[in-house]
N, C-alpha and C positions, 0 to 999 in steps of 0.2 A: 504493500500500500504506500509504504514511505517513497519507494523510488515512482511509481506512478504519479504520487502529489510532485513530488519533485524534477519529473518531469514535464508534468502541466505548466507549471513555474517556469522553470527556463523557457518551455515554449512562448508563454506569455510575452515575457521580458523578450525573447529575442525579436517576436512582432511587434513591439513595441519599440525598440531598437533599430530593426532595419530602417524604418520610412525618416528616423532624426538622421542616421547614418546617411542613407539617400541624398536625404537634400540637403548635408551638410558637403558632400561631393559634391553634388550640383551646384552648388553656390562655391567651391572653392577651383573648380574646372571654368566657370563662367570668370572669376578672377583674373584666373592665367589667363585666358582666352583677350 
């Protein structure tokens, strides 16, 4: 059960993560650019 909640969790966090990651690229590419 423990590794199931604890993977819910990171799943979470990592979608919640990608889309700041994203557009934190996209805004440092658009920089350069």
């Amino acid at each position: 059960v423990i590794g199931a909640v604890r993977r819910a969790a990171l799943f979470r966090a990592f979608w919640l993560l990608v889309p700041a990651l994203h557009a934190e690229w996209c805004c440092a590419a658009r920089r350069l650019d």
